[in-house]
SERO-4910 file (N, C-alpha, C, O; in steps of 0.05 Angstrom, whole numbers):
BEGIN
 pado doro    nc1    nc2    nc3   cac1   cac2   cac3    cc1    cc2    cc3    oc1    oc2    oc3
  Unk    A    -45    251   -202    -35    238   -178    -41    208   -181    -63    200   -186
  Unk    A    -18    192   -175    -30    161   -178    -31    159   -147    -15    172   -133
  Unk    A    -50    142   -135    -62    145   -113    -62    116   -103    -47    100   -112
  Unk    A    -82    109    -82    -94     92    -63    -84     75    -44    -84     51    -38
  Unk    A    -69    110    -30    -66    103     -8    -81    129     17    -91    149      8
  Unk    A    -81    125     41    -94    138     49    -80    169     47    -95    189     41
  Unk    A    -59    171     51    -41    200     49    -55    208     18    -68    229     19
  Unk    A    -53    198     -4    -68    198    -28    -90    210    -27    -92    230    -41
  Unk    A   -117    203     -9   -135    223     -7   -135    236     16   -158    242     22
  Unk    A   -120    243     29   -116    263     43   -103    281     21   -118    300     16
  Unk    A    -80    282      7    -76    301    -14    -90    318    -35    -90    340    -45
  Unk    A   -112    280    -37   -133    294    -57   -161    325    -43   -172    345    -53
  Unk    A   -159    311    -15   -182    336    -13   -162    363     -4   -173    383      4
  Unk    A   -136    362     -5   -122    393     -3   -121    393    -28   -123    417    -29
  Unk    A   -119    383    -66   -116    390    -74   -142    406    -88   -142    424   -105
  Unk    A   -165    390    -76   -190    395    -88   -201    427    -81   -212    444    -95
  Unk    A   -191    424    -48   -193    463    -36   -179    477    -48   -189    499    -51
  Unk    A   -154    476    -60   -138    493    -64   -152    498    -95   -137    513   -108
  Unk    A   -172    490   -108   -165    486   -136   -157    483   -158   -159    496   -179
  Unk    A   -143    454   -148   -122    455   -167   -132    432   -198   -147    413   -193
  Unk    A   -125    436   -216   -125    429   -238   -114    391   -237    -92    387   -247
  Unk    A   -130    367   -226   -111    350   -215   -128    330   -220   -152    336   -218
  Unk    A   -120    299   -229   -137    273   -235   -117    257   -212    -93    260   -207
  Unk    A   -144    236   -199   -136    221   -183   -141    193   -207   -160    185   -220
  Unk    A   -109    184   -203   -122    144   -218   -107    131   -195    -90    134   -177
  Unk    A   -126    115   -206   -128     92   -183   -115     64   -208   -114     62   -233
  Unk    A   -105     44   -186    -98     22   -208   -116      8   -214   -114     -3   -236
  Unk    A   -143      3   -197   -165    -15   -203   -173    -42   -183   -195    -53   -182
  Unk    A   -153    -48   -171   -149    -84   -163   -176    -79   -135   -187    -97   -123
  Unk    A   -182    -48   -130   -198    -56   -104   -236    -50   -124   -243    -33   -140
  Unk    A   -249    -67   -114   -283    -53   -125   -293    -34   -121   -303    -21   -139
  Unk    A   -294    -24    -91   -304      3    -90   -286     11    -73   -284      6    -49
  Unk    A   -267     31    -93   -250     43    -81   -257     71    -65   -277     83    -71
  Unk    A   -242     79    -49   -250    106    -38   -261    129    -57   -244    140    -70
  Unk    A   -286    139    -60   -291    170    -73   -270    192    -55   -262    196    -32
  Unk    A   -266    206    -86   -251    231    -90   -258    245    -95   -271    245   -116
  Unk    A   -257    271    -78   -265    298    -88   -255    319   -111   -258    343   -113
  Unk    A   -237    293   -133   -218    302   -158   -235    284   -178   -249    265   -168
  Unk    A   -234    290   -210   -236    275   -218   -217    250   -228   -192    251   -233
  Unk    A   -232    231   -229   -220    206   -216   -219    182   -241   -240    171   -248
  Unk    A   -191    175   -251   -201    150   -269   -188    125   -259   -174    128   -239
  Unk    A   -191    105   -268   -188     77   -254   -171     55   -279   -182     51   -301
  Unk    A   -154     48   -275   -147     20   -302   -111     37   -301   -103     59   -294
  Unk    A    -99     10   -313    -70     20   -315    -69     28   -339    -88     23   -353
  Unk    A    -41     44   -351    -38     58   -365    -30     49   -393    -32     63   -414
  Unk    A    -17     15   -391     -3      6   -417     24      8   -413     38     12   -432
  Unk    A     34      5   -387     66      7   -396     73     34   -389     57     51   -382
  Unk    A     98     36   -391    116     68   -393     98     80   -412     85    100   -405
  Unk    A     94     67   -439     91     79   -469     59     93   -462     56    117   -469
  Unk    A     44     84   -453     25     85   -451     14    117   -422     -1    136   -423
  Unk    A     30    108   -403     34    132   -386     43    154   -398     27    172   -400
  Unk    A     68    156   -409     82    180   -425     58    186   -441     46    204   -430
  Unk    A     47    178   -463     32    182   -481      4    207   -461     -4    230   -465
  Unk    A     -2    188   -442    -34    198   -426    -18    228   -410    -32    247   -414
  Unk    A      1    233   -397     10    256   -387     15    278   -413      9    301   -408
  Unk    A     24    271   -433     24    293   -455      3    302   -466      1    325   -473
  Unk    A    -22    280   -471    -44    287   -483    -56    303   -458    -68    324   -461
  Unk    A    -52    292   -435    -70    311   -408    -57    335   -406    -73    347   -392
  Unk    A    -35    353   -412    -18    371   -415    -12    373   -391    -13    395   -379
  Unk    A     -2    343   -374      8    337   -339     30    365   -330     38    372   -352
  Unk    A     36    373   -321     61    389   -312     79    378   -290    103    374   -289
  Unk    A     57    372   -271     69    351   -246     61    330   -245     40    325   -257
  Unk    A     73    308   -230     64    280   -222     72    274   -197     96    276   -191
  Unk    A     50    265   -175     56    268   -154     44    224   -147     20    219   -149
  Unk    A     64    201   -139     65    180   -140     56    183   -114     73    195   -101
  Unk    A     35    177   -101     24    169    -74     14    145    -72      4    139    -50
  Unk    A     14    124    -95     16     93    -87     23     84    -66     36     97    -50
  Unk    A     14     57    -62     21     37    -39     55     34    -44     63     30    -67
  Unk    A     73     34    -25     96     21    -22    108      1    -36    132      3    -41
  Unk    A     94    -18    -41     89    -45    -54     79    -38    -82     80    -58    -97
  Unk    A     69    -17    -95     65    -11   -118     84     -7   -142     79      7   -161
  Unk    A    111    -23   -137    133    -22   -150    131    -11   -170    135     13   -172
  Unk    A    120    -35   -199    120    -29   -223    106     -6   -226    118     11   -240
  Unk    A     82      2   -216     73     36   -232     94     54   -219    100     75   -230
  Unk    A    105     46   -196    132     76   -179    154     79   -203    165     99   -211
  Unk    A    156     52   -213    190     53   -229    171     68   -264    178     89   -274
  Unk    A    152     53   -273    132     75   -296    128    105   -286    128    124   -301
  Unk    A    127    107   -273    116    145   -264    157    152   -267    163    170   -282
  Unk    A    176    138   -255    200    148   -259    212    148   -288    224    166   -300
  Unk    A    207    127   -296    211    131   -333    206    150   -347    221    164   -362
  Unk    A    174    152   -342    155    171   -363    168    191   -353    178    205   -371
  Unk    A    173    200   -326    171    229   -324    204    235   -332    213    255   -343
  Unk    A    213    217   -324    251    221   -336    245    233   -370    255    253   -380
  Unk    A    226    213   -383    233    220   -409    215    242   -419    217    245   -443
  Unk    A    201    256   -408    187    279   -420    193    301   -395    178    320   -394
  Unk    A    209    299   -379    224    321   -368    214    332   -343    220    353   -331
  Unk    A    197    312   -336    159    335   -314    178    327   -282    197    313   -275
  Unk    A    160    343   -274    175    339   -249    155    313   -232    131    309   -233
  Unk    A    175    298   -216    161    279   -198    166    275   -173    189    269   -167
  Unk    A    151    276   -158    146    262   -129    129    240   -114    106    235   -121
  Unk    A    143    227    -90    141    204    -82    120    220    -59    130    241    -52
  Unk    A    104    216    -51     91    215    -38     88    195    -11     65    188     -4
  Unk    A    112    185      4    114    153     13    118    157     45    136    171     54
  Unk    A     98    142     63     96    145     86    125    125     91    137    110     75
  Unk    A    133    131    122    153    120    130    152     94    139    132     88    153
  Unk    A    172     73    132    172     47    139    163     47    166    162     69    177
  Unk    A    157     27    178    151     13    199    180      3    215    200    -10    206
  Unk    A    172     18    248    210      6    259    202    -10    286    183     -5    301
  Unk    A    224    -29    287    215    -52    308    223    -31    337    237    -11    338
  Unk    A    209    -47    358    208    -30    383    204    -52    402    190    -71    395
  Unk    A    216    -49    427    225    -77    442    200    -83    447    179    -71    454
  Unk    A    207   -108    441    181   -135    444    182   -141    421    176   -164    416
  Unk    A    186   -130    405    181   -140    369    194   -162    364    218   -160    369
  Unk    A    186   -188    353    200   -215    344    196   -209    317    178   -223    308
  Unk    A    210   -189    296    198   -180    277    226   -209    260    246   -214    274
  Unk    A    223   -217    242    244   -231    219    240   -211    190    219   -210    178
  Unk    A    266   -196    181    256   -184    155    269   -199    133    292   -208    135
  Unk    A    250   -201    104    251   -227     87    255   -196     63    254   -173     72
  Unk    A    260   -202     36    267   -184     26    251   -185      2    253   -168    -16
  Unk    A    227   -212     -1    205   -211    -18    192   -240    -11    203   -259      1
  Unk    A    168   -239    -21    148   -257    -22    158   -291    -14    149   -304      4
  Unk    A    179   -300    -34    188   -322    -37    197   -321    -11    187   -339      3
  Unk    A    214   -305      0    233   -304     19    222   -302     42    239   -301     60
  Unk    A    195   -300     51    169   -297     69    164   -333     68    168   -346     88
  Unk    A    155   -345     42    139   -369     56    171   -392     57    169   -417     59
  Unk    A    192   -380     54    216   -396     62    208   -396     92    200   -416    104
  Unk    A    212   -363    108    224   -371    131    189   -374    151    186   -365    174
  Unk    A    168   -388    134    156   -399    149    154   -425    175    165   -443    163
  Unk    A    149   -433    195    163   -454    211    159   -477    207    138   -486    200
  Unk    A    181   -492    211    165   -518    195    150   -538    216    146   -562    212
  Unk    A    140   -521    241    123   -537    255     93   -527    237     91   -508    221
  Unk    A     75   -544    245     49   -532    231     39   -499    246     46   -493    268
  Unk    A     24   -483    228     24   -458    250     -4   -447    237    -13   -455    216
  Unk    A    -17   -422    258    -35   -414    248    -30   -382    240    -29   -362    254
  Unk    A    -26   -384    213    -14   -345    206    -42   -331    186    -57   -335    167
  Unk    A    -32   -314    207    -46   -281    194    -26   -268    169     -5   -256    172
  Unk    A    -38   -274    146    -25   -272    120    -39   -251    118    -64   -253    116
  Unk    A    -23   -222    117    -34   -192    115    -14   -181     90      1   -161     91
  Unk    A    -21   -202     64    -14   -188     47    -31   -187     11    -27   -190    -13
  Unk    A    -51   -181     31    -74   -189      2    -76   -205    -15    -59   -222    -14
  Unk    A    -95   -207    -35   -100   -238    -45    -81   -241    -75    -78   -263    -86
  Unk    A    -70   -215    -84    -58   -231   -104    -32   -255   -100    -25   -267   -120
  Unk    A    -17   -262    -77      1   -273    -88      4   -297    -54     26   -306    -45
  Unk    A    -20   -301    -42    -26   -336    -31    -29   -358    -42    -33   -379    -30
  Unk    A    -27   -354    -63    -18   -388    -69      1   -394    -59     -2   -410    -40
  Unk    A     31   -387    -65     54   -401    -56     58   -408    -25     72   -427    -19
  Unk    A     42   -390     -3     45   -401     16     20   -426     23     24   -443     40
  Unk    A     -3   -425      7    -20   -456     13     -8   -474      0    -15   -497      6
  Unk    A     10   -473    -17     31   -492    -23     48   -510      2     58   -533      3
  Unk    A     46   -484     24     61   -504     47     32   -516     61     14   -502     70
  Unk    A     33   -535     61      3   -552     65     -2   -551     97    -24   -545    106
  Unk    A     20   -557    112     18   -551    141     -1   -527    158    -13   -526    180
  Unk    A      1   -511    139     -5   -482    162    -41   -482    152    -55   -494    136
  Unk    A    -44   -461    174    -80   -451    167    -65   -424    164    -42   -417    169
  Unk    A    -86   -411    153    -90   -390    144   -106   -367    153   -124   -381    163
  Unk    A   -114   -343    158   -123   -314    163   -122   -297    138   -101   -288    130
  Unk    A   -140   -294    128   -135   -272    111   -155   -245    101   -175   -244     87
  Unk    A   -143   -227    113   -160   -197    111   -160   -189     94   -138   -182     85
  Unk    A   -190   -183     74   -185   -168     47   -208   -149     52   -221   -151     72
  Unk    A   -214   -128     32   -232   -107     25   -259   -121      6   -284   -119      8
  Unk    A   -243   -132     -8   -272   -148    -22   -272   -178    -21   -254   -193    -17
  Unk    A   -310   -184    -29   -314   -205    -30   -301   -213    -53   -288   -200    -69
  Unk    A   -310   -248    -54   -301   -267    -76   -281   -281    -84   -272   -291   -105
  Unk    A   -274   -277    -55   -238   -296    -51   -235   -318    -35   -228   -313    -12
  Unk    A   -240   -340    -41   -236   -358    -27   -215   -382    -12   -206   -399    -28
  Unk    A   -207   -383     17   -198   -406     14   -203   -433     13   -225   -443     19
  Unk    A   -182   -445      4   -192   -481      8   -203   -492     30   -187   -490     49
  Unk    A   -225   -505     37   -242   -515     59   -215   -527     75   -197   -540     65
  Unk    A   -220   -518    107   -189   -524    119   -171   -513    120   -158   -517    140
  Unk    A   -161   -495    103   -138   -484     99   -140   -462    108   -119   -452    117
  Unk    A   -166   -444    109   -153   -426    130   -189   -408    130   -209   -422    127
  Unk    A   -192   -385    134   -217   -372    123   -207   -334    123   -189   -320    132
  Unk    A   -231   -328    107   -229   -290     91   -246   -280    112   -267   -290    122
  Unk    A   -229   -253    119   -247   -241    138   -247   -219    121   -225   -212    113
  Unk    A   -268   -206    112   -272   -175     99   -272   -152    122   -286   -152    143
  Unk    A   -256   -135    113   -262   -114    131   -245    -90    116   -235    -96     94
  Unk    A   -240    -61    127   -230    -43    110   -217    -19    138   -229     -8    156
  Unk    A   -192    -17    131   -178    -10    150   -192     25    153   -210     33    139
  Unk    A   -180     39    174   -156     39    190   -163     20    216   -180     29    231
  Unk    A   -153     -2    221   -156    -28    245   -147    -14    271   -126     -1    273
  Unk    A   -165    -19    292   -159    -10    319   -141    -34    327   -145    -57    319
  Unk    A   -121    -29    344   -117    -58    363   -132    -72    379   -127    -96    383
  Unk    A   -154    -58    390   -173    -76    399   -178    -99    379   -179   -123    386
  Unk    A   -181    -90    354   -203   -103    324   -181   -126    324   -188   -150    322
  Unk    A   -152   -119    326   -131   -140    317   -125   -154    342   -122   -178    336
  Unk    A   -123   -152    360   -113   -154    383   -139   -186    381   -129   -208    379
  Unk    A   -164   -182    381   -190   -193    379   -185   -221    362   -178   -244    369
  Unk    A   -189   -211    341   -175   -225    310   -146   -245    314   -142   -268    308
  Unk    A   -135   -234    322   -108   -258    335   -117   -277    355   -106   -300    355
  Unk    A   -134   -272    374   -140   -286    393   -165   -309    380   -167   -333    384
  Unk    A   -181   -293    366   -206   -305    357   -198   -329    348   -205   -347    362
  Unk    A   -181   -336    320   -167   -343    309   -142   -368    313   -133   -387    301
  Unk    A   -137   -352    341   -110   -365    352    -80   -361    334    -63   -378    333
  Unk    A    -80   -347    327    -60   -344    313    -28   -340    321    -21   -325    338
  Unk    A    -12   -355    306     12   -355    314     34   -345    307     54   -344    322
  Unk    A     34   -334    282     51   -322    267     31   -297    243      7   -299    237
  Unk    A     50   -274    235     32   -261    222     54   -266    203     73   -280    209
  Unk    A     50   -254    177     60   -245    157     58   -219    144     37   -223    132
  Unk    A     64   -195    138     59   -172    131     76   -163    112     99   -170    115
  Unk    A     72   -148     92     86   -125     76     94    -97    102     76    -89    117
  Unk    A    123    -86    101    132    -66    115    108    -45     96    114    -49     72
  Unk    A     90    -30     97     76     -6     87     77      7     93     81     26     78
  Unk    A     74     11    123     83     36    142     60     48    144     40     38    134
  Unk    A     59     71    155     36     79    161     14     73    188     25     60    206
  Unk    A    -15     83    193    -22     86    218    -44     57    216    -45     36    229
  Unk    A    -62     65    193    -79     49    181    -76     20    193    -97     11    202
  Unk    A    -56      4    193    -44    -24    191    -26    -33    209    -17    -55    212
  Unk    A    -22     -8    222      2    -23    236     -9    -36    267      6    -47    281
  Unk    A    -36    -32    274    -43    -52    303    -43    -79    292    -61    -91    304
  Unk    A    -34    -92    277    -34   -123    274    -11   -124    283    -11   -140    301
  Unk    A     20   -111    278     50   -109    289     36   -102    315     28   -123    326
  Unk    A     31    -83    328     20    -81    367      6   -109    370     16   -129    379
  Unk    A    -15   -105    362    -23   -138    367     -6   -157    375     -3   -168    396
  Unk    A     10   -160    348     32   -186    346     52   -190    372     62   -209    384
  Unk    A     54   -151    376     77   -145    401     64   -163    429     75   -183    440
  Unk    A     46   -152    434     33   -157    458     20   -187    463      8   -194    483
  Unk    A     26   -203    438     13   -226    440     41   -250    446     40   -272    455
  Unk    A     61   -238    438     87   -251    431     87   -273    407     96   -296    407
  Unk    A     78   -261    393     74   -273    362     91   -265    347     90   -240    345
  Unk    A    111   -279    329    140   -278    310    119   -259    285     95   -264    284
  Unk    A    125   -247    274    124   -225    252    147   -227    225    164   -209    219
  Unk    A    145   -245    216    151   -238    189    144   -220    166    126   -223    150
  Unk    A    166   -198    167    166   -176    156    172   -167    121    195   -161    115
  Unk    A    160   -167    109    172   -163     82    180   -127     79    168   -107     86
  Unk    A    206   -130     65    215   -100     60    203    -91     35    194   -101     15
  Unk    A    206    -68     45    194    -58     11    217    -57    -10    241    -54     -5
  Unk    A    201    -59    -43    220    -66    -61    233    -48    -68    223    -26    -64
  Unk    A    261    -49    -83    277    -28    -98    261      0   -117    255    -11   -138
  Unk    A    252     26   -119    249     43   -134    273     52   -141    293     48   -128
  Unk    A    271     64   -162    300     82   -171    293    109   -157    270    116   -150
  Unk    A    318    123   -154    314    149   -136    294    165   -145    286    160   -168
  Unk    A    287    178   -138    271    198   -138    263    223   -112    267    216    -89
  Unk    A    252    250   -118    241    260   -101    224    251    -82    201    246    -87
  Unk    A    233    250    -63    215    236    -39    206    257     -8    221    273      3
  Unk    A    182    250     -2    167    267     24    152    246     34    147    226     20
  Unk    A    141    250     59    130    233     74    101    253     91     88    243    110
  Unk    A     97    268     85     82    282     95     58    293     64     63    293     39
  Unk    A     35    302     79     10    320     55     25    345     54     28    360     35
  Unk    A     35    346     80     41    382     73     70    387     65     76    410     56
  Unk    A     86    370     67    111    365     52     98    372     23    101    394     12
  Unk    A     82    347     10     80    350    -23     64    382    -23     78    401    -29
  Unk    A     42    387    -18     37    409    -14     64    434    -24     64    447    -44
  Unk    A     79    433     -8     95    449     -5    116    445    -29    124    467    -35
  Unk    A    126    428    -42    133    420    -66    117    429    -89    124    435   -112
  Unk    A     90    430    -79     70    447   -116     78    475   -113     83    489   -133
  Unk    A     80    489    -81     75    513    -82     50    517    -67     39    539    -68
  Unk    A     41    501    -55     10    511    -52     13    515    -10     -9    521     -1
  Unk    A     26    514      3     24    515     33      7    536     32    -15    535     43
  Unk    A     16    558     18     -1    585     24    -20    595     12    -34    613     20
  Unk    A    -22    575    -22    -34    595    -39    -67    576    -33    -74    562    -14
  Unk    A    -81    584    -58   -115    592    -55   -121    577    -78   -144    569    -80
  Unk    A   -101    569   -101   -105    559   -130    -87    568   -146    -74    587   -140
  Unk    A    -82    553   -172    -58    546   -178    -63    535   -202    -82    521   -199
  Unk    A    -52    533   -238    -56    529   -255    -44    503   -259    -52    493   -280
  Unk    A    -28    488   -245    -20    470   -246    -34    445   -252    -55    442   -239
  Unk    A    -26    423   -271    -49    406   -266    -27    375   -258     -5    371   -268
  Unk    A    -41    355   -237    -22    338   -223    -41    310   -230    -34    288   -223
***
């Protein structure tokens, strides 16, 4: 199972009861990621070449993709490898996020297309899209900054904005707080969907704060479920006790 998302270990501890034959990897980018009641390895694979290779030597049968939304490149690698050695695969993918009146949501269709339709008055935004890819918006020199991560050792530029650590699932109180604290005027977000993340969109609702939305990127088709007990139900296991399968 490629993992780290929360539906991810919710899967992992049904697959751990059921006893099933199953490795949780993780991609690595967080430090202490959630413990699994599977065993568990961490680091990417090398490419397609490198995935295909590690599922044949593991004698994989299934592959079940419960990544983040935003985990493009390993979603479209799990669809290659498994296209080319025949295994069966599933998406594991909670449902987008849908606007609901009050929402000033703007949807941008990637990153670049986010610090475009930033405003060009100066503003204070909640940039809720982790630390790999803020540079391009401190490039717009105007704005301050918010930024929520899981780990230390990320800094911004004195002025430009400040890191709040914390580790979801976020109450609206916690965000509701955090926008005010802050003053914040605009957010920024990846669409992820899910329960975990979405009181910064309530927040945003109730504060009348614009929401710039990023969609999630292109996958090629694949088997897709949105539920534990959906995939569940795809191994075979709703009913059973254990299972030779390994995922």
């Amino acid at each position: 199972m490629l993992g780290g998302t929360t539906e991810a270990s919710r899967l992992a501890q049904a697959l751990a009861g059921a006893d099933v034959h199953a490795v949780f990897s993780y991609a690595g980018r967080t430090e202490a990621p959630v413990t699994q009641p599977l065993p568990t390895r961490v680091g990417g694979f090398g490419g397609v070449p490198g995935l295909r290779d590690y599922l044949q030597r593991e004698a994989i049968s299934h592959v079940i993709d419960a990544t983040h939304p935003f985990a493009a490149q390993m979603s479209q690698h799990a669809v290659q490898a498994c296209t080319e050695l025949g295994l069966p695969l599933l998406a594991l993918e909670r449902p987008a996020w849908q606007a609901q009146d009050g929402d000033r949501w703007q949807h941008v269709p990637d990153l670049a297309a986010a610090v475009a339709a930033l405003p060009a008055e100066p503003a204070r935004v909640f940039l809720a899209i982790g630390r790999q890819h803020v540079q391009p918006f401190l490039e717009q020199a105007r704005h301050w900054y918010l930024l929520r991560l899981v780990d230390p050792g990320f800094e911004l530029p004195e002025k430009r904005g400040t890191v709040v650590l914390d580790r979801g699932p976020f109450s609206l109180a916690n965000d509701l707080n955090l926008l005010d604290r802050h003053r914040i005027t605009h957010v920024v977000a990846k669409n992820a969907g899910g329960h975990g993340a979405q009181a910064k969109l309530t927040a945003a609702r109730q504060r009348g704060c614009p929401v710039i939305l990023i969609d999630r990127p292109p996958i090629p088709p694949r088997t897709t479920v949105g539920t534990v007990e959906q995939a569940l139900q795809w191994l075979g296991l709703s009913h059973a006790h254990g299972t030779e399968r390994g995922v």
